[in-house]
N, C-alpha and C positions, 0 to 999 in steps of 0.2 A: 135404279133408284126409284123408290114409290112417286106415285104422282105428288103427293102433298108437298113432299120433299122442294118440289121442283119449285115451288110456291116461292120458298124461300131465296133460289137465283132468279126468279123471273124477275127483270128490270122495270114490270109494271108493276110490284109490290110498292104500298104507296108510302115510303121508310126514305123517302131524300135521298137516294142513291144515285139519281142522277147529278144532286149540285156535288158531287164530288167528285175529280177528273184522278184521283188515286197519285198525284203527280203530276201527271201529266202538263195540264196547264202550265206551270214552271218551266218547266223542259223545254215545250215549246219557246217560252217568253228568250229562255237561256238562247238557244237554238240549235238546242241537242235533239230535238223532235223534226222532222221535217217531213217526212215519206213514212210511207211504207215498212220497209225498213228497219228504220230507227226505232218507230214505235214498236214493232217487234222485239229487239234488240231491250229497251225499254222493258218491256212489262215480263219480259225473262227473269230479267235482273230485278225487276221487283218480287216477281212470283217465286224466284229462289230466296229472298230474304224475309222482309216483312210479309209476304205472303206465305210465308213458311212458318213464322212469328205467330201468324193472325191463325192460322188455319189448326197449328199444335195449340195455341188457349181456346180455338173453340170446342176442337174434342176432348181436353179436358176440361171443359167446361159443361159439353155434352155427357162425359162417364160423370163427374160431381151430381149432378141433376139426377142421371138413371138411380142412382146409388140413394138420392136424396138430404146431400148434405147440405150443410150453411155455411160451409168457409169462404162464403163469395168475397167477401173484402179483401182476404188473402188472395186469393183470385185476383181479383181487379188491381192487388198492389203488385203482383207479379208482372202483370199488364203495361202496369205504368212503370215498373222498371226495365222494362223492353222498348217504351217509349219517350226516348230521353230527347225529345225533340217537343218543345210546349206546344206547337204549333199543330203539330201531330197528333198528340194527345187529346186537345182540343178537339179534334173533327173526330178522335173516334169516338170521342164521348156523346158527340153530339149527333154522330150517327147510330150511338147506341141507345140513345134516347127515342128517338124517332122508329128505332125498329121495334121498340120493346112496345113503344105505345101499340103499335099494331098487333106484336105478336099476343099483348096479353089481351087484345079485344077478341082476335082471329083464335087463337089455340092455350086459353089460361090454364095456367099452370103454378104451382106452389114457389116453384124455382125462379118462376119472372117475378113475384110477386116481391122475395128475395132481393130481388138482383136492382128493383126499382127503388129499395133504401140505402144501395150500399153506397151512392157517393149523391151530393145534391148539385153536384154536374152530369149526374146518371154514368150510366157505366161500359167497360169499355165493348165496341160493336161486337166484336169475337163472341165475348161471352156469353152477349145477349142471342147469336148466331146461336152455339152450341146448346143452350138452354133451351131455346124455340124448338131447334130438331129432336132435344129429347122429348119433349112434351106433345112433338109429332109421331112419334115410335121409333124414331131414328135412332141411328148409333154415333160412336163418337167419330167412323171412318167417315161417316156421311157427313156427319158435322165438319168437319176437313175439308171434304170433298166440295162443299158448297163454298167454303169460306174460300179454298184457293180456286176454282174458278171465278169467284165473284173479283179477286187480286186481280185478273187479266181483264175479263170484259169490261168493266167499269170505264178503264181507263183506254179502251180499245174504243168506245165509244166515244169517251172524249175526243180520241185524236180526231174522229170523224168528224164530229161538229167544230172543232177548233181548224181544221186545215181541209176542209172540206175533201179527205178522202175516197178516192173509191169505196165503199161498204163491203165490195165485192171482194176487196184483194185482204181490206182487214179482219174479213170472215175468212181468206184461207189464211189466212197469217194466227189467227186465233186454233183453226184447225191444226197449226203442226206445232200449235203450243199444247194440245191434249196429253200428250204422252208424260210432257213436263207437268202439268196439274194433276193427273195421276198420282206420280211419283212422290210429290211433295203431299198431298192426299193423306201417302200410305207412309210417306215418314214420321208427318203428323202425327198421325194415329196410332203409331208403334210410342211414340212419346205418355201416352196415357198410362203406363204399365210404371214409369218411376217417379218421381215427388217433383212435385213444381219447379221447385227451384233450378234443376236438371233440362225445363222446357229449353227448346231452342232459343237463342238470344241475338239470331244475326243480324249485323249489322249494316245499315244503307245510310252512309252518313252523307250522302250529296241528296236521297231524298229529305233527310232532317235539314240538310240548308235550302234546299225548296220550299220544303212547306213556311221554314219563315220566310223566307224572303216574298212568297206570296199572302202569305198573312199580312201584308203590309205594302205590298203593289195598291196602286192609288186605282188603278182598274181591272178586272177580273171577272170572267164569267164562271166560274165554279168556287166555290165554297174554300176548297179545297185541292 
């Protein structure tokens, strides 16, 4: 993957990606999270659904851009019929706001330019993902490829600051998740070849009663 590319997973990208624990926070609060482990366990089952969700709307969100179209609303409504959790919706919007401001100061482009009318709650992060890395030279595998890595670390960090983890053990526990971010990568990205509405649509209905139920927790250190 090009350098620039990388730009877009590095967790010092200034896009609010740390206030969002991807879950995680929940889980904990439940006390489905405890170790090692678990959180593994965790961001599997994420990285197979809505990481799966998130990572096939950013590479076709990625091929729309190379091509130069403007159906982004269709887009973004695709999105949000994959996210039938308001709660949910809510933070990707909100972390698609936040990246787009960045991407279009760092790498402007026609298609962020686009993507910043389609909704006046801004639009969802995927898209804003796959739009950036076309405007980087990227493809829509890469676009994937960012989007489901981004699915595991996020919240592999959170575990760390939430239960004071080893660093060490959830950096191999992240390592023998590579083969899985791959895989979901390149199913992603085979998804670009047929009509939206055919995108993946799986479902993680205990992450949708998380995200409310933390939407609404009286105290919280992550956003999301």
């Amino acid at each position: 993957m090009r350098a620039s590319l990388l730009l877009l997973a590095d967790s010092r990208l200034p896009a609010g990606g740390h206030a969002h624990s991807g879950g995680v926070e929940p889980a904990v609060s439940a006390g489905v999270i405890g170790d090692v482990p678990a959180l593994a366990d965790f961001l599997r089952g994420r990285l197979a659904t809505s990481g799966l969700v998130a990572a096939a709307l950013a590479a076709a969100a990625c091929a729309h851009a190379l091509e130069g179209g403007d159906a982004w609303a269709l887009l973004d409504a695709e999105a949000d019929a994959r996210t039938p959790s308001p709660a949910q919706r809510k933070a990707a919007r909100a972390q698609g706001r936040s990246l787009l401001r960045v991407a279009r100061t760092t790498w402007p482009a026609r298609a962020l330019e686009a993507l910043a009318v389609v909704s006046p709650d801004g639009p969802h992060h995927p898209l804003v993902l796959g739009a950036a890395t076309a405007s980087l030279g990227g493809t829509p595998h890469e676009a994937a490829a960012v989007t489901a890595y981004n699915a595991v670390t996020g919240g592999a960090s959170a575990g760390v600051r939430l239960l004071g983890l080893d660093p060490l053990e959830v950096n191999r526990a992240l390592a023998a998740l590579a083969e899985d971010v791959d895989a979901v990568a390149a199913k992603a990205a085979a998804c670009t070849d047929g009509p939206w509405t055919a995108l993946p649509a799986a479902s993680a209905p205990l992450l949708d009663i998380y995200a409310e139920l933390h939407l609404r927790a009286d105290l919280r250190l992550f956003e999301s």
